[in-house]
C-alpha positions as CSV (number, residue, x, y, z in Angstrom):
1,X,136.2,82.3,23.6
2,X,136.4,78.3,22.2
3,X,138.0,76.0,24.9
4,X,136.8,78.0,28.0
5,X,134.0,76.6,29.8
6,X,132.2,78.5,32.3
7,X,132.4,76.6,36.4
8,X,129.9,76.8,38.7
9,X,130.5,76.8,42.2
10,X,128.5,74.1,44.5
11,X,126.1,75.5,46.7
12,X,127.9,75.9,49.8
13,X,126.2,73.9,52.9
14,X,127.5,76.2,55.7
15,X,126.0,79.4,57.3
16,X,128.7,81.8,55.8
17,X,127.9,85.7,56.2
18,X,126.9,86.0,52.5
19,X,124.3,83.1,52.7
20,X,122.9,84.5,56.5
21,X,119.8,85.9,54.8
22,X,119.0,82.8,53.1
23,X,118.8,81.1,56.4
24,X,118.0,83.9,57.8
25,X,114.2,83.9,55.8
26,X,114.3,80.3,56.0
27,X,114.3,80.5,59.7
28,X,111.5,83.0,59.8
29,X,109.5,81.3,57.8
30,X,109.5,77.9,59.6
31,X,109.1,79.8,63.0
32,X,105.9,81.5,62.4
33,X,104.7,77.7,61.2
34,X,103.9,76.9,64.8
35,X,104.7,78.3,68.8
36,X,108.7,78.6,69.8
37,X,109.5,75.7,72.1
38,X,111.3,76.1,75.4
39,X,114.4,74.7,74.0
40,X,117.7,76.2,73.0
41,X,119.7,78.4,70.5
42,X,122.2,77.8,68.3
43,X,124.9,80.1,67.9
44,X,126.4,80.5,64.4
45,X,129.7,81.8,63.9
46,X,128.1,84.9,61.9
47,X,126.5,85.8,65.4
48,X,123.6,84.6,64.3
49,X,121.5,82.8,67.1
50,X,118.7,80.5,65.8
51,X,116.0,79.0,68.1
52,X,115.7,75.3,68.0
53,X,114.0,72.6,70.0
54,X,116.7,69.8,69.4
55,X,119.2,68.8,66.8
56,X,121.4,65.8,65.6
57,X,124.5,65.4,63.9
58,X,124.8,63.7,60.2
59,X,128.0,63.9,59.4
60,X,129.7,67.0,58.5
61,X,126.2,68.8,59.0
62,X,123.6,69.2,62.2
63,X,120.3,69.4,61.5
64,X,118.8,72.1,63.8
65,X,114.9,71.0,64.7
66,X,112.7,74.1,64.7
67,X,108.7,74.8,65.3
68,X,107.7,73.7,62.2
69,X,110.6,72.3,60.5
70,X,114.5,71.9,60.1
71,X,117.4,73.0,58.4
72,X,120.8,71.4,57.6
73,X,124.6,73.8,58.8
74,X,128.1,72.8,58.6
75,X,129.2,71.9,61.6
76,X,131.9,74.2,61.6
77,X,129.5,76.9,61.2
78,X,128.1,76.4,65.1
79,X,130.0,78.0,67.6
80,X,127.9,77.0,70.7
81,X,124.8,75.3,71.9
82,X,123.4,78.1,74.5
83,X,119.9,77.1,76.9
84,X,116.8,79.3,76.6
85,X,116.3,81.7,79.2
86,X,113.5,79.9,81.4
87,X,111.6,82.0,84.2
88,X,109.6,79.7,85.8
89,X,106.5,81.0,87.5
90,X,106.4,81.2,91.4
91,X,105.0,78.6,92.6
92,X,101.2,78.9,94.5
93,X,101.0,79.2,98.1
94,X,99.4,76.4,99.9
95,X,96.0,77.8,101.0
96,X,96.0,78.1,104.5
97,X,94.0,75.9,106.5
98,X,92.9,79.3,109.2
99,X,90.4,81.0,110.0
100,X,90.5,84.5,108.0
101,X,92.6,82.5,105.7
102,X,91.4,84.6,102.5
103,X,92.0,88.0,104.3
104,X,95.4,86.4,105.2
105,X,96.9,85.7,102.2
106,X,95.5,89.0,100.5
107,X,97.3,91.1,103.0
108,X,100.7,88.7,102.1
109,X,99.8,89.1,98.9
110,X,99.9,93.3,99.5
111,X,102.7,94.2,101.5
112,X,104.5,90.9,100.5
113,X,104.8,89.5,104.0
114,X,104.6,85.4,104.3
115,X,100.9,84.2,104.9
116,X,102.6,81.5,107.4
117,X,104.3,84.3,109.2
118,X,100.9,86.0,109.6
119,X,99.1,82.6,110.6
120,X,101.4,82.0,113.4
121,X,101.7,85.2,114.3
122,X,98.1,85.7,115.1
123,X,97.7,81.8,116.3
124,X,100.3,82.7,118.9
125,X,99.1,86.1,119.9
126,X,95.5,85.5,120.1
127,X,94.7,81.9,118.9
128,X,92.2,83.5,116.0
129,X,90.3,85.5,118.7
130,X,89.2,88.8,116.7
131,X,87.8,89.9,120.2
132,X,90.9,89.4,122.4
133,X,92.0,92.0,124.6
134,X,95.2,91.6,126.6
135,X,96.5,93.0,130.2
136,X,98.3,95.5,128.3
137,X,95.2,96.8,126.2
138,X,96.6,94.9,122.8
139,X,93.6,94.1,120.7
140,X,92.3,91.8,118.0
141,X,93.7,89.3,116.0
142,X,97.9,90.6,115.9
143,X,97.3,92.1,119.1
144,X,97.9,95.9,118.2
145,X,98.6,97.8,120.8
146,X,96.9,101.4,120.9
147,X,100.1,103.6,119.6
148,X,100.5,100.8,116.8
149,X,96.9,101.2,115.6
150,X,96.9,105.1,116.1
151,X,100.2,104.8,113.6
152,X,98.4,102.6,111.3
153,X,94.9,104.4,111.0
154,X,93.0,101.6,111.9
155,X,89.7,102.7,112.8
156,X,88.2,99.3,114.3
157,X,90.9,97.4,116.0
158,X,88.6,94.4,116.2
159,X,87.5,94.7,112.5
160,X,89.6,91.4,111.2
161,X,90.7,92.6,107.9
162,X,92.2,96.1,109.4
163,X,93.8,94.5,112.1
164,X,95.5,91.8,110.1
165,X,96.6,94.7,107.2
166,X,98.1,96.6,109.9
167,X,100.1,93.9,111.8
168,X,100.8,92.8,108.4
169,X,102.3,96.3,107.9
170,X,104.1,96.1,111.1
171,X,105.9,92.9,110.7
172,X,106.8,93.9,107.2
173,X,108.7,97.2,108.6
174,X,110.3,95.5,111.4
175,X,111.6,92.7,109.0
176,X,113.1,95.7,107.1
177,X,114.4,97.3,110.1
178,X,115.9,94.2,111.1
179,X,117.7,92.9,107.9
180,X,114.8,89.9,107.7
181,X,115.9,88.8,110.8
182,X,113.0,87.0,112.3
183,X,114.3,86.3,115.9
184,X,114.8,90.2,116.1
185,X,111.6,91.3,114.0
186,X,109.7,88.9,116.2
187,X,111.2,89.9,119.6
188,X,110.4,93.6,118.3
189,X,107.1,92.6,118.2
190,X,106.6,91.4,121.4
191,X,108.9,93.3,124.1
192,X,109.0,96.4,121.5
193,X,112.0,97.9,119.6
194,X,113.7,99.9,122.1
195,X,114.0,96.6,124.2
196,X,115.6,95.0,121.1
197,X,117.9,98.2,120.3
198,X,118.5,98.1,124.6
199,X,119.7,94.6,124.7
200,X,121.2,94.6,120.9
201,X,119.2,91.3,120.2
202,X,116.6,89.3,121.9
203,X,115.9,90.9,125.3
204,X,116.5,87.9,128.1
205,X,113.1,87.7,129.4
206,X,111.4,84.4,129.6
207,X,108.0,85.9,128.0
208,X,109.8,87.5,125.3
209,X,112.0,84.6,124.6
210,X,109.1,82.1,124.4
211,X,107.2,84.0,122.0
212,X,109.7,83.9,119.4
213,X,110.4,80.2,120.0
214,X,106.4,79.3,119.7
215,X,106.0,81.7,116.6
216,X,109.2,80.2,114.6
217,X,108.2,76.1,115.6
218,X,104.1,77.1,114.9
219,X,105.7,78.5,111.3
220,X,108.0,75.9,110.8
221,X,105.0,73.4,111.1
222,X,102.9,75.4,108.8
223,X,106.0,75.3,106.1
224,X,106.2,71.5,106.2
225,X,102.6,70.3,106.5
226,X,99.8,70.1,104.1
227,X,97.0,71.6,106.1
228,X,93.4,69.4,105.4
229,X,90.1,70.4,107.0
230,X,90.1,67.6,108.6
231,X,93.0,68.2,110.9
232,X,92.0,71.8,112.0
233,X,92.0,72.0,115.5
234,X,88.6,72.7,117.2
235,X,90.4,75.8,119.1
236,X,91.2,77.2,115.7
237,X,87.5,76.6,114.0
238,X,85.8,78.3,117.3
239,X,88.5,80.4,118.8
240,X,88.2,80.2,122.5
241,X,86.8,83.1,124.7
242,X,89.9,83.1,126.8
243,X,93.1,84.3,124.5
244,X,96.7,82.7,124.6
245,X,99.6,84.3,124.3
246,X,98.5,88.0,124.5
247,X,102.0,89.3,124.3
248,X,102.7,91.7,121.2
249,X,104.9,94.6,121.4
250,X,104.9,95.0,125.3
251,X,107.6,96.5,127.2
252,X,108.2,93.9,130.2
């Protein structure tokens, strides 16, 4: 076998299918070095998708940055450059700056209601008066009339946290009867569903009509400020013996 020499084939630099596990274990081995970064993945043309936290080209290879290290691939060997899924968590809600503010926002919290839609709600129908009791017999903070609590099982209208969990409830299955319409759900809570289904929208009385234009500007106030205790209003840290705005659900 004199005059034959044996070649040796140069390492090859790329991310072919027969060197995948190589990079494969190299990857592995640098990610458990240290916590994945939000970053991004690089897609090889084996279908391989490795996840890096940057990269740079050097010439005819990219050198992929990963938690606790690096490698070198051809560039011909990345298809694409693809971003990390990111689900960012829902932001807080700005505490509210109410009275009952805790049971508030743990009844928005439940039945997945806004806490500002409760807040003016209740500062419309009964200014945070747990006591209030309107021409019509509608009681406590939402102003539930008797049927309404009845259908709700509240055993002490005037109890604070039953009354807010079942208008809570209420305004949650109007929304859904409405298509999260608030003019409608909020009409319906005042002048009453039929009256709504009757006039097939807001029912053209003045009391009716008002009520959804106080609730919508108190909420749109509530969505745009941030509340301090030193701008609560004296009526809404001792909620006045006389009640404004006892309207809810009443049939005019």
């Amino acid at each position: 076998m004199s005059g034959c020499k044996s070649r040796r084939r140069a390492p090859s630099t790329g991310l072919g299918t027969s060197s995948a596990p190589r990079y494969i274990l190299l990857w592995l081995a640098l990610g458990a070095a240290a916590p994945a970064a939000r970053a991004e993945y690089a897609v090889l043309r084996s279908g391989q998708r490795l996840h890096i936290t940057g990269y740079e080209r050097a010439g005819s290879v990219v050198r992929l940055h990963m938690a606790g290290g690096r490698v070198e691939v051809a560039s011909e060997d990345i298809v694409a450059m693809e971003p990390e899924d990111y689900f960012p968590a829902p932001p807080k809600p700005v505490p509210l700056n109410v009275p009952f503010a805790e049971m508030i926002r743990a009844s928005a919290q439940k039945h997945g209601v806004e806490q500002e839609l409760i807040a003016s709600v209740i500062a419309v129908e009964s200014n945070f008066n747990p006591r209030a009791v309107s021409p019509k017999l509608a009681r406590g903070l939402m102003q539930l009339l008797p049927e309404v609590a009845r259908r709700f099982a509240v055993a002490d209208v005037f109890d604070p946290g039953q009354n807010i969990d079942a208008g809570t409830r209420y305004l949650k299955e109007l929304l859904a009867r409405y298509n999260q319409d608030l003019a409608l759900t909020l009409a319906a809570y005042n002048a009453g569903p039929d009256r709504v289904e009757q006039y097939r929208g807001v029912p053209p009385f003045y009391e009716t009509r008002n009520y959804v234009r106080r609730v919508t500007q108190d909420l749109s106030k509530r969505k745009t400020r941030k509340p301090t205790a030193s701008k609560l209003s004296r009526s809404a840290q001792l909620p006045s013996s006389k009640a404004r705005g006892l309207s809810p659900q009443r049939t005019p």
